[in-house]
Backbone as XML, in Angstrom:
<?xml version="1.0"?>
<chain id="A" units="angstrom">
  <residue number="1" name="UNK">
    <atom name="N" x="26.064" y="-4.937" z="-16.166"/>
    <atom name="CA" x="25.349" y="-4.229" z="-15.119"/>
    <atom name="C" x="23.865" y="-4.591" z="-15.215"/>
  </residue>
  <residue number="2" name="UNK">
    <atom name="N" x="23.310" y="-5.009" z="-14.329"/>
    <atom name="CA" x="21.885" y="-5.460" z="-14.127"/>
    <atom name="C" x="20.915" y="-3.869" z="-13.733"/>
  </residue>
  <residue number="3" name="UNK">
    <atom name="N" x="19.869" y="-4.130" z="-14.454"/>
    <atom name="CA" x="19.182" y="-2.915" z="-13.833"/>
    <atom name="C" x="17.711" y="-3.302" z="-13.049"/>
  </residue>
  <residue number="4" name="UNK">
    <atom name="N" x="16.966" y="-2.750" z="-12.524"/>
    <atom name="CA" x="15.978" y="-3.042" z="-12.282"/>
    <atom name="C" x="14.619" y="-3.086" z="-12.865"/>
  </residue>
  <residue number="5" name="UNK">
    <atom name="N" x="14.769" y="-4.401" z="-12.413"/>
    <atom name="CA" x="13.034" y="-4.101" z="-13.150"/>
    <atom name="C" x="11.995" y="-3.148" z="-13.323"/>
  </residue>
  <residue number="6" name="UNK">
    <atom name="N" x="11.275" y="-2.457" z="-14.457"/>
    <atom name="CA" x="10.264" y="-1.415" z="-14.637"/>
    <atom name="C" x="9.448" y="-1.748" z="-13.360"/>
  </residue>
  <residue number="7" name="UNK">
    <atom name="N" x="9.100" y="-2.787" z="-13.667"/>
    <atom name="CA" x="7.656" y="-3.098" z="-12.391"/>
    <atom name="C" x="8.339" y="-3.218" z="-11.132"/>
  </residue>
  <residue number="8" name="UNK">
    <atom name="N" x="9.434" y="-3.789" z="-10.893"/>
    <atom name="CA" x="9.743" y="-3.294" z="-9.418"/>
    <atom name="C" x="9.715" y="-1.919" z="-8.945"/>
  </residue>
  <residue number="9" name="UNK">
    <atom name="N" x="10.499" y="-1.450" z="-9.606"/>
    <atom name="CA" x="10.900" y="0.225" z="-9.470"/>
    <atom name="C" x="9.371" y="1.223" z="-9.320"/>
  </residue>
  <residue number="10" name="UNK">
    <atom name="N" x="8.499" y="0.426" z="-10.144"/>
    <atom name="CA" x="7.179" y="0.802" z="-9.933"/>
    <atom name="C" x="6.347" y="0.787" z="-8.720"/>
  </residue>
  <residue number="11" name="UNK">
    <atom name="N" x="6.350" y="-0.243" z="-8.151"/>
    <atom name="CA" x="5.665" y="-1.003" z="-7.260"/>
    <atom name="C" x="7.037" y="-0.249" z="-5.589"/>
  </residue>
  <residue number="12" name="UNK">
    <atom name="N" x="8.272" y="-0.537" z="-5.885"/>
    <atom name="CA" x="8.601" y="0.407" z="-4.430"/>
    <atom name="C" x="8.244" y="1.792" z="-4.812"/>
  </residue>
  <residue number="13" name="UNK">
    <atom name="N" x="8.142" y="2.663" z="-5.904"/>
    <atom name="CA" x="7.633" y="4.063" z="-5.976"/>
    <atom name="C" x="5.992" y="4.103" z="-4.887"/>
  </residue>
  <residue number="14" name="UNK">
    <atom name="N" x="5.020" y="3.022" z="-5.746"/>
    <atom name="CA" x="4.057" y="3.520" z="-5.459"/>
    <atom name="C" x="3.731" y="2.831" z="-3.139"/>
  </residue>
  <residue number="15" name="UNK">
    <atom name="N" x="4.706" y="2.069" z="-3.011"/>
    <atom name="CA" x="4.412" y="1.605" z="-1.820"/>
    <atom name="C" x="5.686" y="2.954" z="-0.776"/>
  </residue>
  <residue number="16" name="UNK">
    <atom name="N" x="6.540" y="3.376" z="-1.819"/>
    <atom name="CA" x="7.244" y="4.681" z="-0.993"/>
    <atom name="C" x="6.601" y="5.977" z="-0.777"/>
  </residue>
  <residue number="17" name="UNK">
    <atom name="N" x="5.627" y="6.347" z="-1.841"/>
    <atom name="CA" x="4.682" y="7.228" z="-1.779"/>
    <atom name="C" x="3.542" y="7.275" z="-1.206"/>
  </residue>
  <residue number="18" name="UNK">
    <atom name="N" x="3.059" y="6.156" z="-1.491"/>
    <atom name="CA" x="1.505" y="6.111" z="-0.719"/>
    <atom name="C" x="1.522" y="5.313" z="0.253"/>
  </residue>
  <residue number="19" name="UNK">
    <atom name="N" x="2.380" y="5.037" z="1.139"/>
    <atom name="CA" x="2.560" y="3.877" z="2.345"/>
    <atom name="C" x="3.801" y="4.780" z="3.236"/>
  </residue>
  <residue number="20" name="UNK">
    <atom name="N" x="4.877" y="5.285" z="2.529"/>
    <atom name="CA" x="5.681" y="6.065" z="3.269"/>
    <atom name="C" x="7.448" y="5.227" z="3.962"/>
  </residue>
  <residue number="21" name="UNK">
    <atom name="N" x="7.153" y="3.871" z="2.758"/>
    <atom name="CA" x="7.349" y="2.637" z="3.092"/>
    <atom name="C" x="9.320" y="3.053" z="3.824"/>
  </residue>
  <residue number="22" name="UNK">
    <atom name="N" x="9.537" y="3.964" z="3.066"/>
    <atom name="CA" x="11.281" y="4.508" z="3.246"/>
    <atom name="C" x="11.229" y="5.380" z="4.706"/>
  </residue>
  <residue number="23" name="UNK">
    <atom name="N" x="10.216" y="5.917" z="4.933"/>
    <atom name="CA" x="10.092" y="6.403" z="6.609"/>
    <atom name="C" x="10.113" y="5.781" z="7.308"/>
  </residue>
  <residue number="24" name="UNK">
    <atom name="N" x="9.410" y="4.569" z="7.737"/>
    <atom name="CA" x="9.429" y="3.164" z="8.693"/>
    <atom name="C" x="10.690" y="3.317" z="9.243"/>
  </residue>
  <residue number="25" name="UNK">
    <atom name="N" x="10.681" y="3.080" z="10.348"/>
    <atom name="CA" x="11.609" y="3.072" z="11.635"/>
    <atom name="C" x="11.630" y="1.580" z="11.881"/>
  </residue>
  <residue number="26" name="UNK">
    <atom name="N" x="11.624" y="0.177" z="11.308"/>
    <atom name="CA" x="10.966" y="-0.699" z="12.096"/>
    <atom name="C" x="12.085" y="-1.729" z="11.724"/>
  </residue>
  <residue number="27" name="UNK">
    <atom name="N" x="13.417" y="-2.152" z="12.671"/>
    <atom name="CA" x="14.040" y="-2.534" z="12.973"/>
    <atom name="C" x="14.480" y="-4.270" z="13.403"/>
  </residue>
  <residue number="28" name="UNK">
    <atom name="N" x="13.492" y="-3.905" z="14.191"/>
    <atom name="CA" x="13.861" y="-4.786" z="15.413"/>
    <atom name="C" x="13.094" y="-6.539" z="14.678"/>
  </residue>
  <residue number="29" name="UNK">
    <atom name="N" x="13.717" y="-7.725" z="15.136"/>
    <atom name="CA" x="13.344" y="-9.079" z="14.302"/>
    <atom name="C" x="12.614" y="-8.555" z="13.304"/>
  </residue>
  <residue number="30" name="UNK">
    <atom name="N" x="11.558" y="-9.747" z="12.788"/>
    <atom name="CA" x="10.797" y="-9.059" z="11.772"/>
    <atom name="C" x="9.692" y="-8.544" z="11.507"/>
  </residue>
  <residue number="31" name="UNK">
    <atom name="N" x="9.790" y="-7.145" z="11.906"/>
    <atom name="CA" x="8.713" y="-6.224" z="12.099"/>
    <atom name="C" x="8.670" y="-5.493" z="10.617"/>
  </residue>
  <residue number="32" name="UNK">
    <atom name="N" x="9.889" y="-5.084" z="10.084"/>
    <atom name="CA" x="10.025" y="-4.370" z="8.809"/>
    <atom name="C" x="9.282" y="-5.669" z="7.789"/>
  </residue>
  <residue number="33" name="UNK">
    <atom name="N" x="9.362" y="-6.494" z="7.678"/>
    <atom name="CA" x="9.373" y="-7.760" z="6.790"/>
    <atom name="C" x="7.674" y="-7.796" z="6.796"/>
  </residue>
  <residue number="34" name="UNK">
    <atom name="N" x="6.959" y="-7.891" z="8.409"/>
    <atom name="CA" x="5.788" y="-8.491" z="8.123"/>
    <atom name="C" x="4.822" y="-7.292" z="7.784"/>
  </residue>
  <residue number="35" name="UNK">
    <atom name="N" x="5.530" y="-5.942" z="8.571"/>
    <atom name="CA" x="4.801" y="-4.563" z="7.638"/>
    <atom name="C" x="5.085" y="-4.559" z="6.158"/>
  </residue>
  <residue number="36" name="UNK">
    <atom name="N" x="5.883" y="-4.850" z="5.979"/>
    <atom name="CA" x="6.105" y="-5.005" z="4.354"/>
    <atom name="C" x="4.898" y="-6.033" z="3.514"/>
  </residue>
  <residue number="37" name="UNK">
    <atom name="N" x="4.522" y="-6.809" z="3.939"/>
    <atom name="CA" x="3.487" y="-7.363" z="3.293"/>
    <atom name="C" x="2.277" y="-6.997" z="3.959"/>
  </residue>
  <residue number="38" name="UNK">
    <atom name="N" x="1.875" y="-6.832" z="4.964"/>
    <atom name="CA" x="0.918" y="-6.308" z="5.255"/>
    <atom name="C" x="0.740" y="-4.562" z="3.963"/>
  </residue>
  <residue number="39" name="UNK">
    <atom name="N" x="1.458" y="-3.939" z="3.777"/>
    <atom name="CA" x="1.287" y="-3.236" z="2.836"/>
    <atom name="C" x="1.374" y="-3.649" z="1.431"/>
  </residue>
  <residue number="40" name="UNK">
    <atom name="N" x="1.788" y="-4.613" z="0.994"/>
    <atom name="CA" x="1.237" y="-5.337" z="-0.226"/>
    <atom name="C" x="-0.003" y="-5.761" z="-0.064"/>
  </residue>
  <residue number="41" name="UNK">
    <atom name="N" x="-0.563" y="-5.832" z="0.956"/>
    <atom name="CA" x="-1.967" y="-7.101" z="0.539"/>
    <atom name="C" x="-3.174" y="-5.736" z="0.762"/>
  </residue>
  <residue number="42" name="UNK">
    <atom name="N" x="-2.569" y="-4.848" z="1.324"/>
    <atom name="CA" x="-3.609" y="-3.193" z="1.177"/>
    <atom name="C" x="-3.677" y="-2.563" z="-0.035"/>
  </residue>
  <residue number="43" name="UNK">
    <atom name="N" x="-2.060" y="-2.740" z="-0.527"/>
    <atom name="CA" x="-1.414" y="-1.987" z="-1.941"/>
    <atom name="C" x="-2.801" y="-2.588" z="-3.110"/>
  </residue>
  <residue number="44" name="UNK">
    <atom name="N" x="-2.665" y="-3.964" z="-2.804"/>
    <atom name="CA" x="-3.243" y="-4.947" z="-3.906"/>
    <atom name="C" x="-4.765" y="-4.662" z="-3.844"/>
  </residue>
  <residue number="45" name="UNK">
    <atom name="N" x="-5.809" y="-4.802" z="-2.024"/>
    <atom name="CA" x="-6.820" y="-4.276" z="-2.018"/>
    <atom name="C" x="-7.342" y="-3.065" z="-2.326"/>
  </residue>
  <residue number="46" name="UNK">
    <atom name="N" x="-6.700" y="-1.681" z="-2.424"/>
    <atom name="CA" x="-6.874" y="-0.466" z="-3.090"/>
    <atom name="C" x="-6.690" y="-0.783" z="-4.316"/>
  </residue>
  <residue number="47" name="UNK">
    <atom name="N" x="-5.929" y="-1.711" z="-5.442"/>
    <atom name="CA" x="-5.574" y="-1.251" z="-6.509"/>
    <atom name="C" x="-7.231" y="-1.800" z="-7.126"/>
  </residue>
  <residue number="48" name="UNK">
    <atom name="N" x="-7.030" y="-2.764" z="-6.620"/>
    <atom name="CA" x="-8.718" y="-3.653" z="-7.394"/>
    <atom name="C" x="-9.734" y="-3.076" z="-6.992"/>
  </residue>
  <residue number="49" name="UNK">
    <atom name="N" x="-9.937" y="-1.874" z="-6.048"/>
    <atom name="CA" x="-11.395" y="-1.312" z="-5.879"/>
    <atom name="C" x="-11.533" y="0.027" z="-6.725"/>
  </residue>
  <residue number="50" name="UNK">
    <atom name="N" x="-12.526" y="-0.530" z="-7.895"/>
    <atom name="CA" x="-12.569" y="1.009" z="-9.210"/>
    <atom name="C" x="-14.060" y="2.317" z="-8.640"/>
  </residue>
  <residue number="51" name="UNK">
    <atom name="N" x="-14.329" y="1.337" z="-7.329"/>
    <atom name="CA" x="-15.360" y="2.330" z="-7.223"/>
    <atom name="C" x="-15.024" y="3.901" z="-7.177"/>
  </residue>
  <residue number="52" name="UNK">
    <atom name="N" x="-13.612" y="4.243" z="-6.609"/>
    <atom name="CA" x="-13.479" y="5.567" z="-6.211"/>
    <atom name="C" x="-12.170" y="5.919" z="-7.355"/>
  </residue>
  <residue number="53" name="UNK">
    <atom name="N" x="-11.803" y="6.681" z="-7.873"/>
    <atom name="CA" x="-11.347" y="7.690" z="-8.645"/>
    <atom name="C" x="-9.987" y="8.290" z="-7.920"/>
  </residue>
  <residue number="54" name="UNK">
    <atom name="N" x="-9.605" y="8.054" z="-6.559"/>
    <atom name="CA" x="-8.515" y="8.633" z="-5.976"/>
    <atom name="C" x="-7.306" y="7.807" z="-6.471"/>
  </residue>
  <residue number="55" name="UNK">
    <atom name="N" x="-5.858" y="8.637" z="-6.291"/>
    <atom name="CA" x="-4.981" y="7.311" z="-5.959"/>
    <atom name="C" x="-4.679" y="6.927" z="-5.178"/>
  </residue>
  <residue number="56" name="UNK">
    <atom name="N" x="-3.522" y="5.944" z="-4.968"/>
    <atom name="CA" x="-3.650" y="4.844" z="-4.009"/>
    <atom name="C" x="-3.515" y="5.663" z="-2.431"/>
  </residue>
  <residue number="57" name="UNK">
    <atom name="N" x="-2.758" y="6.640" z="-2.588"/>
    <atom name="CA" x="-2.985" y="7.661" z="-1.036"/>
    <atom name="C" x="-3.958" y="7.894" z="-0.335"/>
  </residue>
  <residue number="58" name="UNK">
    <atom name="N" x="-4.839" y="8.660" z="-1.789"/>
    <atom name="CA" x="-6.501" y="9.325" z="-1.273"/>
    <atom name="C" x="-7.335" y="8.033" z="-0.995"/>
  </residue>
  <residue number="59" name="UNK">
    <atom name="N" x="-7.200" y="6.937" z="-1.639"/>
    <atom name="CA" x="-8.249" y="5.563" z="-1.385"/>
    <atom name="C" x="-7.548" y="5.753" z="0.205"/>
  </residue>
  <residue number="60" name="UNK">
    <atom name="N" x="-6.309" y="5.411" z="0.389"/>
    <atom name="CA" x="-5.742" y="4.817" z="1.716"/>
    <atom name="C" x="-6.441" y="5.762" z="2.978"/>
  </residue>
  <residue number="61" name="UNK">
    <atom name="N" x="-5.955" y="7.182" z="2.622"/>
    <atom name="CA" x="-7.029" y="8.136" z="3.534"/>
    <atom name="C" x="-8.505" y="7.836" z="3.640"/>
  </residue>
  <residue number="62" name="UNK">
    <atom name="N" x="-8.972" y="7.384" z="2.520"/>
    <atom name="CA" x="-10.605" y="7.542" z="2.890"/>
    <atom name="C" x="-10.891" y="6.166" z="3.529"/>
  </residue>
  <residue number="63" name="UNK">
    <atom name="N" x="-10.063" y="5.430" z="3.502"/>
    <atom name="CA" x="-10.160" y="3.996" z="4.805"/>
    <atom name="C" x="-9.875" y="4.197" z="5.682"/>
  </residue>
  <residue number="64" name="UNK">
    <atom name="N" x="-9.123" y="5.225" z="5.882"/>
    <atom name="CA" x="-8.960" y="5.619" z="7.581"/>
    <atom name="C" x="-9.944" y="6.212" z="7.851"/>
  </residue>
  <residue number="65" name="UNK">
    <atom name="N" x="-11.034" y="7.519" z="6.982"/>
    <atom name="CA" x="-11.965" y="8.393" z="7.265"/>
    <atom name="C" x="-12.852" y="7.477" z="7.899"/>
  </residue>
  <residue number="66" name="UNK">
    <atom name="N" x="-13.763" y="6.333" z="6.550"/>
    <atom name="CA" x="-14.907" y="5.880" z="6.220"/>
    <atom name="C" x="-14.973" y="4.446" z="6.518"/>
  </residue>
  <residue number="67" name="UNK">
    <atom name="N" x="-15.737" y="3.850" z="7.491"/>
    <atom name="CA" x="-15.189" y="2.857" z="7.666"/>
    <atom name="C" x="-15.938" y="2.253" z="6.862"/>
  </residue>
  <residue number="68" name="UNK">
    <atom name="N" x="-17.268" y="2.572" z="6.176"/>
    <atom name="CA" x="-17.999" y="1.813" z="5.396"/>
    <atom name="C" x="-17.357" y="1.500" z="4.165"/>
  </residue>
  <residue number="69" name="UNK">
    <atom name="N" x="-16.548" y="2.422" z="3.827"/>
    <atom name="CA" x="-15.598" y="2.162" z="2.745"/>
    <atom name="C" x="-14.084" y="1.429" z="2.830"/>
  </residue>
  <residue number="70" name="UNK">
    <atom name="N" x="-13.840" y="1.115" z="4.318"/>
    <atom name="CA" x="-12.954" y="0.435" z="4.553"/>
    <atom name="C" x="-13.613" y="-1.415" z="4.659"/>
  </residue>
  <residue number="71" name="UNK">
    <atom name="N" x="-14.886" y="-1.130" z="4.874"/>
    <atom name="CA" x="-15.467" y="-2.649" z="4.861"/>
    <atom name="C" x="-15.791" y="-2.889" z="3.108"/>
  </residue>
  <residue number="72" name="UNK">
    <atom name="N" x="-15.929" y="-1.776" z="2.457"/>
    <atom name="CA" x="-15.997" y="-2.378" z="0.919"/>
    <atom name="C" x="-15.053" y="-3.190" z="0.886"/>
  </residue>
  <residue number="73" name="UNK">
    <atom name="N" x="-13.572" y="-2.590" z="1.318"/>
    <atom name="CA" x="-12.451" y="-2.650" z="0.354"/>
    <atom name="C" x="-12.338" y="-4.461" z="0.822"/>
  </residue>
  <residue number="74" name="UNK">
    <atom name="N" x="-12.624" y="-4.349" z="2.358"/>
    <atom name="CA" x="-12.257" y="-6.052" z="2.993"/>
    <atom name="C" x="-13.197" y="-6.657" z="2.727"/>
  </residue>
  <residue number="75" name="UNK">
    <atom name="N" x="-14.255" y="-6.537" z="1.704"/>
    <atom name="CA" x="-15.338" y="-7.584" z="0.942"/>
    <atom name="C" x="-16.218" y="-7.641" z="1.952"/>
  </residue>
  <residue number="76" name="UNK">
    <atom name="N" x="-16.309" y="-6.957" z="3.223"/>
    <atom name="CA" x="-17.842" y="-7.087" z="3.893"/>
    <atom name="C" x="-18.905" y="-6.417" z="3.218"/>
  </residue>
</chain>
């Protein structure tokens, strides 16, 4: 019996929790596929910014709030 990897199991926790990734409705060709990395390459830009103290949820909220803090995160 094969089990899963620690770090996988890790990595869909934290993209099911703080992305909501198991709610997605998104079906149709590949819409599920290219949202799926589009939330890796956010997952990855929140994880590397130590300025703020939240986790990956509260960072994700305060990029929707702040946009000055949404231009940190995209290196402007």
């Amino acid at each position: 019996m094969k089990f899963p990897r620690p770090t996988h199991h890790k990595l869909h926790w934290v993209l099911d929790v703080g992305f909501g990734e198991d709610l997605d409705r998104k079906r149709v060709g590949y819409a599920a596929r290219n949202f799926s990395v589009l939330n890796r390459i956010a997952l990855n830009l929140l994880k590397q910014n130590k300025t703020s103290k939240r986790g990956i949820h509260g960072k994700r909220l305060k990029a929707g709030w702040d946009n000055d803090y949404l231009l940190h995160l995209l290196g402007n």
